[in-house]
VEXDREN-2710 file (C-alpha; in Angstrom, 1 decimal):
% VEXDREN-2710
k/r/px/py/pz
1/UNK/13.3/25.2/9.7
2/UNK/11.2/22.2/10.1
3/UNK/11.8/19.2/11.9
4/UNK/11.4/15.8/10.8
5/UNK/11.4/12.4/12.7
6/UNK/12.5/8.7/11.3
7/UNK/11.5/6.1/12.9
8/UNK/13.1/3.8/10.9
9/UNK/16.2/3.3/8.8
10/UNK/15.0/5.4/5.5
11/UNK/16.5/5.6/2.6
12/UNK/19.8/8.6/2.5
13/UNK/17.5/9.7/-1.0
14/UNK/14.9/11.3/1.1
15/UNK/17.8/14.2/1.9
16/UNK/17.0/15.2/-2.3
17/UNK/13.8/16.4/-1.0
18/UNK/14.7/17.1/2.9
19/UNK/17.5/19.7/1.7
20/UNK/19.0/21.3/4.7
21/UNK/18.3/24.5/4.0
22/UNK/14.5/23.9/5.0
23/UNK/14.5/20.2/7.1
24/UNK/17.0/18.7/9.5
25/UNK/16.7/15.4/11.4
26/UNK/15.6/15.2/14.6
27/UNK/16.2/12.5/17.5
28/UNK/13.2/14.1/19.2
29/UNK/9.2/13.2/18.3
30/UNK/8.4/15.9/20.6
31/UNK/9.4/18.8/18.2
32/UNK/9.0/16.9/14.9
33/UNK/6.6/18.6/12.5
34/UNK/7.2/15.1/10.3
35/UNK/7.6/11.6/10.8
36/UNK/9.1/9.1/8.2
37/UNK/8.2/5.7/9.2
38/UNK/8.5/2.2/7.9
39/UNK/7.2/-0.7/10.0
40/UNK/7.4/1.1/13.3
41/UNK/4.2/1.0/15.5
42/UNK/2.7/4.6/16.5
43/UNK/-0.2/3.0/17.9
44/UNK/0.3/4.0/21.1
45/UNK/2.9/7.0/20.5
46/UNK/1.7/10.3/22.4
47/UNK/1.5/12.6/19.1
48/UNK/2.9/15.9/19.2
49/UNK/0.9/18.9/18.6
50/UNK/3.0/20.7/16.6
51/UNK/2.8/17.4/14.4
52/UNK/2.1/18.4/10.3
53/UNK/1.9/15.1/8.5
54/UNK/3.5/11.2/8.8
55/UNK/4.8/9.7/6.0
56/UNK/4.4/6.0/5.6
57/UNK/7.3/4.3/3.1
58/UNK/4.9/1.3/2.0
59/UNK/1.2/0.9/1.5
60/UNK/0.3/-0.5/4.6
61/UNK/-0.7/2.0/7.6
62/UNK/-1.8/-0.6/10.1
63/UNK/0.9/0.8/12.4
64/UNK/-0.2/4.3/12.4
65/UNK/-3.1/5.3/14.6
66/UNK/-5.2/7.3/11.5
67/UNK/-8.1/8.0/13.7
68/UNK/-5.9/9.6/16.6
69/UNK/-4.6/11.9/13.4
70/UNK/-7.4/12.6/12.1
71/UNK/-8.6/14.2/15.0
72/UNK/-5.6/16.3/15.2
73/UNK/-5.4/17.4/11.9
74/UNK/-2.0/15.2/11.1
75/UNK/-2.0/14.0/7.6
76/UNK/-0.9/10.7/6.8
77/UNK/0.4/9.7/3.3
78/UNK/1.3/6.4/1.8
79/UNK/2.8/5.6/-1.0
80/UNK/1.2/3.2/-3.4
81/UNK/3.2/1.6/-6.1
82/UNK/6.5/2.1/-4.9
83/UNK/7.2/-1.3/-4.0
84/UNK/4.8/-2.7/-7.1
85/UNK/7.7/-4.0/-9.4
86/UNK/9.2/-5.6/-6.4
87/UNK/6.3/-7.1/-5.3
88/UNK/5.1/-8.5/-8.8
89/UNK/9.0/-9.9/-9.3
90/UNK/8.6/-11.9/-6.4
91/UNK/4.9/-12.9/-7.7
92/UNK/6.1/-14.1/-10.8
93/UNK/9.0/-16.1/-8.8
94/UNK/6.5/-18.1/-7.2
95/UNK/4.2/-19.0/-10.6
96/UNK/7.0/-20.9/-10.7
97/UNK/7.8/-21.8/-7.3
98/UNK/4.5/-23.4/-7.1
99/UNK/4.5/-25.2/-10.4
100/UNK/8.3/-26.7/-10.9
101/UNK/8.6/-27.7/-7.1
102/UNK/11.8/-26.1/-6.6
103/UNK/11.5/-24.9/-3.2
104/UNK/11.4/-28.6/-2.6
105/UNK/14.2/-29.9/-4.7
106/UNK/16.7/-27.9/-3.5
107/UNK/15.5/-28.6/0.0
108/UNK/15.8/-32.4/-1.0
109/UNK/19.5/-32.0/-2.5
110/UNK/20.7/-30.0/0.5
111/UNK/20.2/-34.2/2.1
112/UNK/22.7/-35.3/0.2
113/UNK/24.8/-33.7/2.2
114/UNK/28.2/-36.0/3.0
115/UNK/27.2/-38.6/-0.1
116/UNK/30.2/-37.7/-2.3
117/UNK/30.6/-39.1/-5.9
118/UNK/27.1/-40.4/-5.5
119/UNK/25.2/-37.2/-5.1
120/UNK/24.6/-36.9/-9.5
121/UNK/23.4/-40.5/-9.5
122/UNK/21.3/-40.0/-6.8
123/UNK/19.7/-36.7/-7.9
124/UNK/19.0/-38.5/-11.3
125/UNK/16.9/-41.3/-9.3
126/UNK/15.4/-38.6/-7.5
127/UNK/14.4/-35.9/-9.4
128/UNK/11.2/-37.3/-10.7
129/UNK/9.3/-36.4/-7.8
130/UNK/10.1/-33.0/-8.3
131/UNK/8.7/-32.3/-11.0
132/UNK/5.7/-30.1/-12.1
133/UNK/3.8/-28.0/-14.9
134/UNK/4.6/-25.2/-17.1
135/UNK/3.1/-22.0/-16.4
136/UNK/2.9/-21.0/-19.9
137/UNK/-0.8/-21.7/-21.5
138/UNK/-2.3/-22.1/-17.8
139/UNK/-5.1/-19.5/-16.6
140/UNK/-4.0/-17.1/-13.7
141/UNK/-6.4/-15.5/-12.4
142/UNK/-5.6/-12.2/-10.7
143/UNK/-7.9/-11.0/-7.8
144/UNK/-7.1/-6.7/-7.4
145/UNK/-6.2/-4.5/-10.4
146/UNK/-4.0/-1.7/-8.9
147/UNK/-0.4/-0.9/-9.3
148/UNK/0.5/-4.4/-8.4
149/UNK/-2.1/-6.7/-9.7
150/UNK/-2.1/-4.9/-12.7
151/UNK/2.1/-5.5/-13.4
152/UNK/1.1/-9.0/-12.5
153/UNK/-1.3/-9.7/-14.7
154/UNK/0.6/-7.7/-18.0
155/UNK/3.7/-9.9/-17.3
156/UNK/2.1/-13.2/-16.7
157/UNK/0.2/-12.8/-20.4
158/UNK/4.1/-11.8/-21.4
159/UNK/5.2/-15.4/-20.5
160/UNK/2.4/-17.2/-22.1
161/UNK/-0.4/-17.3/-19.5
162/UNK/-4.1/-16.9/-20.2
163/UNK/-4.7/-14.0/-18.0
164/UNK/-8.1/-13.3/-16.6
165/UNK/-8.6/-10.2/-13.8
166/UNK/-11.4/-9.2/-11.2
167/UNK/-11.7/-5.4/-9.8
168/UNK/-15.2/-4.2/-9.3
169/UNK/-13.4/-1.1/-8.2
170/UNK/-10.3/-1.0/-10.9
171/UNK/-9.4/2.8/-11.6
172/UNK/-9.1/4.7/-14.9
173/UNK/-5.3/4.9/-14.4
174/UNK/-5.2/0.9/-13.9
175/UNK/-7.9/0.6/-16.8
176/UNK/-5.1/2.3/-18.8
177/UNK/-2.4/0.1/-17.4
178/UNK/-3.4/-3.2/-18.6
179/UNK/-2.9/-5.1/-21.0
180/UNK/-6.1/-5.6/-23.7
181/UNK/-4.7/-9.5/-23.6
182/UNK/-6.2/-9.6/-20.2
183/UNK/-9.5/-10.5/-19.8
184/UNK/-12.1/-9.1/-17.2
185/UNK/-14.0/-11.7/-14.8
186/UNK/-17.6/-10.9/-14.2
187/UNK/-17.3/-12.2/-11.1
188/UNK/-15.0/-13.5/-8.1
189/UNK/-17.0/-17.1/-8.3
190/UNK/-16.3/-17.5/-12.5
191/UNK/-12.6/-16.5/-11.9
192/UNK/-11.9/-18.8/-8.8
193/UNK/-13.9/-21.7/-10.9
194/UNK/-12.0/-21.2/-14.1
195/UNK/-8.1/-20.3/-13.0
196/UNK/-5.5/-22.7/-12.5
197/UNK/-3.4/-20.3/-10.8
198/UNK/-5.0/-17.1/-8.4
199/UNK/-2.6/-14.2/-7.1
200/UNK/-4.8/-12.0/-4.8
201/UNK/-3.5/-8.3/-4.8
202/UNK/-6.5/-6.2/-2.7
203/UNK/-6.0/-4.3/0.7
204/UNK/-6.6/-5.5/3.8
205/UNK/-10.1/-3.7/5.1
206/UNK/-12.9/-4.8/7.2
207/UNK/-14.7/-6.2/4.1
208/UNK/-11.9/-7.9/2.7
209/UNK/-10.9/-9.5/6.1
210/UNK/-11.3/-13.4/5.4
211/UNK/-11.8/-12.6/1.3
212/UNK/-11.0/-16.2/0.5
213/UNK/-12.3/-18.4/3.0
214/UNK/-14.2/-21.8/2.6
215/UNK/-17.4/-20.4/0.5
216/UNK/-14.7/-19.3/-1.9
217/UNK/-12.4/-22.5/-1.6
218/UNK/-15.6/-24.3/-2.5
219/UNK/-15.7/-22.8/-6.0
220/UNK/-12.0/-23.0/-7.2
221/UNK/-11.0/-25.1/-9.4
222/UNK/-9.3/-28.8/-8.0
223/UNK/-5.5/-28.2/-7.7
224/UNK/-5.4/-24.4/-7.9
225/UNK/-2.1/-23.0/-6.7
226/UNK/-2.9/-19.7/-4.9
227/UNK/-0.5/-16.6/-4.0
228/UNK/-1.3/-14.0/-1.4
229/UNK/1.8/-11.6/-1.3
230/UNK/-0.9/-8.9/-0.6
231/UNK/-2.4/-9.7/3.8
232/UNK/-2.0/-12.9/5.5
233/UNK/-5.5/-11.9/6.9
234/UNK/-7.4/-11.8/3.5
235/UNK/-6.9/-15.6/3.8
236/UNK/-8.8/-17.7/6.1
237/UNK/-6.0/-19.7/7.3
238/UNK/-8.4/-22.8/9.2
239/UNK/-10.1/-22.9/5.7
240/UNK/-7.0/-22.7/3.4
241/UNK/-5.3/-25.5/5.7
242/UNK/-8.2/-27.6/5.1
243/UNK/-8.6/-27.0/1.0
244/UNK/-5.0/-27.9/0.9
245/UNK/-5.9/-30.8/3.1
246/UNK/-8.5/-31.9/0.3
247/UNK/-6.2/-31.2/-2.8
248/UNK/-8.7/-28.0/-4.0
249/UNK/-5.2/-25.7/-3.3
250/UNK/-2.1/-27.7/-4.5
251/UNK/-0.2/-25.0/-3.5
252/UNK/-0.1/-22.0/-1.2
253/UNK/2.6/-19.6/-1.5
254/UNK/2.6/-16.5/0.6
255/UNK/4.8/-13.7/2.0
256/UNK/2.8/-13.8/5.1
257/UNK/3.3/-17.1/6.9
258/UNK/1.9/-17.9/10.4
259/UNK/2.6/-20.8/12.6
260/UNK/0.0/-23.2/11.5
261/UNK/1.1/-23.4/7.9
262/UNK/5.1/-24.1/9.0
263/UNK/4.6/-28.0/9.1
264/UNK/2.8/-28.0/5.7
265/UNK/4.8/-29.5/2.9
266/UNK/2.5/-27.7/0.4
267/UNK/3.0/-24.5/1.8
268/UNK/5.3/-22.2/0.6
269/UNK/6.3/-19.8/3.7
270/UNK/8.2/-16.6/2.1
271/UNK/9.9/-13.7/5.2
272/UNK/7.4/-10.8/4.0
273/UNK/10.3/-10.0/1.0
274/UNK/7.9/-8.5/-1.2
275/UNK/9.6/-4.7/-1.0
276/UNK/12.6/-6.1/0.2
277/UNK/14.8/-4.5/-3.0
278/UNK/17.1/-1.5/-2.9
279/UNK/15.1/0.1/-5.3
280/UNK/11.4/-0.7/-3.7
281/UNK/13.1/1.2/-0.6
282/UNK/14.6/4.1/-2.6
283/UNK/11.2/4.9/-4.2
284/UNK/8.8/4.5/-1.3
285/UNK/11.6/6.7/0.7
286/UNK/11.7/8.9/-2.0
287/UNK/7.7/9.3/-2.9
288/UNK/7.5/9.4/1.1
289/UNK/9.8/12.2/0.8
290/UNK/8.6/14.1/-1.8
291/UNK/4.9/14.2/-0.3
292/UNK/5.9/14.8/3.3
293/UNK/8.0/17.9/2.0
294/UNK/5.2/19.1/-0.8
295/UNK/2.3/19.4/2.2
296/UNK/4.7/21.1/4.8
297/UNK/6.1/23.7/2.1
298/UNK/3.1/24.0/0.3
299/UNK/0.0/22.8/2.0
300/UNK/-1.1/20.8/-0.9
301/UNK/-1.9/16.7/-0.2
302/UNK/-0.9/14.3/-2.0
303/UNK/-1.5/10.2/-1.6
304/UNK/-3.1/10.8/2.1
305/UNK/-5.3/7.9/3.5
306/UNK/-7.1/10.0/5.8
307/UNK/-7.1/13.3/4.0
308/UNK/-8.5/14.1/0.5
309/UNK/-6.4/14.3/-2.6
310/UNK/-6.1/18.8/-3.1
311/UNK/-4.0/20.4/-4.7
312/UNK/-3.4/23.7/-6.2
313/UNK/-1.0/25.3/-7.5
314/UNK/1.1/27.5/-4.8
315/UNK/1.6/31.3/-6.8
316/UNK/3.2/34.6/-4.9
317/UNK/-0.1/34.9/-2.5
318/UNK/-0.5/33.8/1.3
319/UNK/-1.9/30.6/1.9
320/UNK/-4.4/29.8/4.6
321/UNK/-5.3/25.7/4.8
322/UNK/-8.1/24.6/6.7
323/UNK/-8.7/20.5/8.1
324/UNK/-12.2/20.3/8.9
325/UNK/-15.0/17.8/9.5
326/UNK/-17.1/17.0/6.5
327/UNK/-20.0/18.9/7.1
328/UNK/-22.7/21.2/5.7
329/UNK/-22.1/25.2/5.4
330/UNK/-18.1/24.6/6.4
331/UNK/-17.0/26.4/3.4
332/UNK/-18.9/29.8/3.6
333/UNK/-18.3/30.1/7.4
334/UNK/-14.7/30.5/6.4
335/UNK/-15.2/32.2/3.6
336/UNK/-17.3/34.9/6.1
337/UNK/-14.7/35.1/8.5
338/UNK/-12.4/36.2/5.4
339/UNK/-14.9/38.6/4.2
340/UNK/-15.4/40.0/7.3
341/UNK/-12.0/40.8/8.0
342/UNK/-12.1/42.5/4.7
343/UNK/-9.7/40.1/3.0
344/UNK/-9.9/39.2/-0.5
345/UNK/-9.7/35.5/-2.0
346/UNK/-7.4/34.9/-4.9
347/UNK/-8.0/31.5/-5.1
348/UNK/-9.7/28.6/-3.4
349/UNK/-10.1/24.6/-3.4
350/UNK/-11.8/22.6/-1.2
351/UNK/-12.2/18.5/-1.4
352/UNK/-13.7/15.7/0.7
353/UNK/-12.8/12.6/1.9
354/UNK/-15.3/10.8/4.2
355/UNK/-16.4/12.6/7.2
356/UNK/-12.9/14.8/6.8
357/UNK/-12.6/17.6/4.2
358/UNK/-9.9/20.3/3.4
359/UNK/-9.9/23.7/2.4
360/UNK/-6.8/25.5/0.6
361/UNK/-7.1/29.3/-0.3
362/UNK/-4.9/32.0/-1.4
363/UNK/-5.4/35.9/0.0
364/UNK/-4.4/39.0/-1.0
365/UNK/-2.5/40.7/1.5
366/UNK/-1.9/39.3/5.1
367/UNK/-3.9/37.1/7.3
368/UNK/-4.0/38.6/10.8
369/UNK/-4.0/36.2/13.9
370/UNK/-7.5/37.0/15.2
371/UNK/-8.7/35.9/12.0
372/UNK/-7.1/32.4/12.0
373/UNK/-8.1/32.2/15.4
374/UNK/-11.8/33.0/14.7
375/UNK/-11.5/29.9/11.7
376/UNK/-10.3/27.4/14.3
377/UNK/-12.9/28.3/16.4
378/UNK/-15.2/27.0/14.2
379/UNK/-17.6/24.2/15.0
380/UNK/-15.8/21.4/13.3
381/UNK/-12.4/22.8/12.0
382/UNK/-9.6/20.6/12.9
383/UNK/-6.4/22.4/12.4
384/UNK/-5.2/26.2/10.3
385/UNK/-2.1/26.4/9.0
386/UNK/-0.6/29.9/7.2
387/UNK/1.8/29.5/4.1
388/UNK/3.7/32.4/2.7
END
């Protein structure tokens, strides 16, 4: 039976995965050989060593500690895409939150408040300085070509904008995902010059920290509206206030508001709703789910951020799993310790990821506990588990 911590309010689906014949819910992190979180922070949690895998419902992992794991051998998963039709749906809503000024006109009408029989004439005199373009035959440019971006930009060309996208880095499987409609930027500086409308959908790293900042406010075009429903810290906020301050961003819509952009009329400050749907939390809690309860019954790893993608198919044989440092010679060390105890390899995989690496193999017969001991005494090997 293994035992598995939430941290958060998760999704009852998880318990199609979690059956009760194999996982039950635990109130104690001390004896938890899983942890389903949400937006909890495990920074500073004391990490049990018993401790398999976390499982993160959401992209994000800034609250997990992945170094700390690492070095214990904990795998952490994520799970990308989940959340990416809830995401884009609030993307879309503010193409046109930003172009029709209606976050502002229903602000204004809420005034007129206690005016009676003259609130239609007055919202006829008023209305004019409400209103604002069409998206349809404007240029969007879209920054980030994964799950999200890549919904983004095939539904923005479905509404009748000119669609352009940047991604050094795009993937085959998001290469397959879009549309041919949508055109490919040769760089960030021709897509920032030449789009009327930017949504920026790329993770939050240390080179990506400050992505748009004044050098890249400098090239936009005049009266850009810009959307970040991605990090608040991939936007320099002293430099966006100040572009906004000298009409090159119209608009600003985000779903990461800070303090200094509250008193900004053309800032539109959204509550971090971009998963916030019943069905973005089901299917993060249930990809969650599913990977947490494939590694722990089956050793194989699936959408880790600090472990490589492996996975093999788990047949009638004894599985031994190995988390080791990246480094030269790992693989036949283990493989001699086998040999030597005379035990024969049905199957193997072994992938990398950085300076981490894992190893899954299949035996013939049984796996006796000097031998896993003698693998874990290894120079470099993290953690061995054994998998009937």
């Amino acid at each position: 039976m293994y035992n598995i911590k939430l941290l958060n309010n998760i999704s009852d689906i998880i318990y199609t995965q979690l059956t009760p014949d194999t996982f039950q819910i635990t109130e104690d992190l001390e004896n938890a050989h899983g942890v389903m979180v949400r937006s909890a922070n495990m920074r500073d949690m004391e990490l049990p060593s018993k401790l398999l895998g976390i499982a993160r419902c959401g992209a994000g992992v800034n609250n997990i500690p992945l170094d700390k794991c690492t070095k214990q051998g904990i795998v952490v998963f994520n799970t990308p895409g989940a959340n990416a039709n809830a995401v884009k749906e609030l993307v879309l809503a503010s193409l046109f939150l930003t172009s029709r000024k209606i976050y502002e006109g229903i602000e204004w009408v809420k005034t007129l408040k206690d005016k009676g029989n003259d609130i239609p004439k007055l919202i006829e005199k008023g209305k004019s300085a409400f209103t604002g373009p069409e998206v349809t035959g404007k240029k969007l440019g879209v920054i980030g070509l994964g799950a999200i971006g890549a919904l983004v930009a095939n539904d923005a060309h479905g509404i009748g904008m000119d669609v352009t996208g940047y991604d050094p880095f795009i993937s085959v499987k998001a290469a397959w995902s879009l549309s041919r409609a949508v055109h490919r930027a040769d760089s960030l500086e021709s897509l920032l010059a030449e789009s009327d409308y930017i949504s920026i959908h790329i993770p939050l790293t240390p080179e990506t920290y400050d992505y748009i900042d004044k050098k890249a406010f400098s090239k936009m075009k005049k009266g850009a509206r810009l959307l970040n429903f991605s990090r608040g810290e991939l936007v320099n906020t002293e430099d966006l206030l100040a572009a906004v301050d000298d009409g090159i961003v119209s608009v600003y819509a985000t779903d990461f508001p800070n303090e200094q952009m509250l008193d900004n009329e053309n800032v539109i400050p959204i509550p971090h709703l971009g998963a916030s749907t019943p069905e973005s939390e089901d299917n993060c809690a249930l990809m969650a789910s599913n990977q947490l309860q494939t590694y722990i019954e089956t050793g194989n790893i699936i959408n880790s951020v600090n472990f490589p993608h492996c996975e093999m198919p788990k047949l009638e044989h004894l599985r031994i799993t190995v988390a080791h440092q990246n480094v030269p010679n790992m693989v036949s060390q283990i493989t001699s310790h086998l040999a030597d105890s005379n035990i024969n390899i049905a199957n193997m995989m072994n992938k990398s990821k950085g300076n981490t690496a894992y190893t899954i193999i299949d035996i013939d017969g049984e796996a006796p506990s000097e031998l896993l001991q003698s693998i874990l005494d290894i120079d470099g090997v993290i953690k061995v588990r054994v998998l009937p």
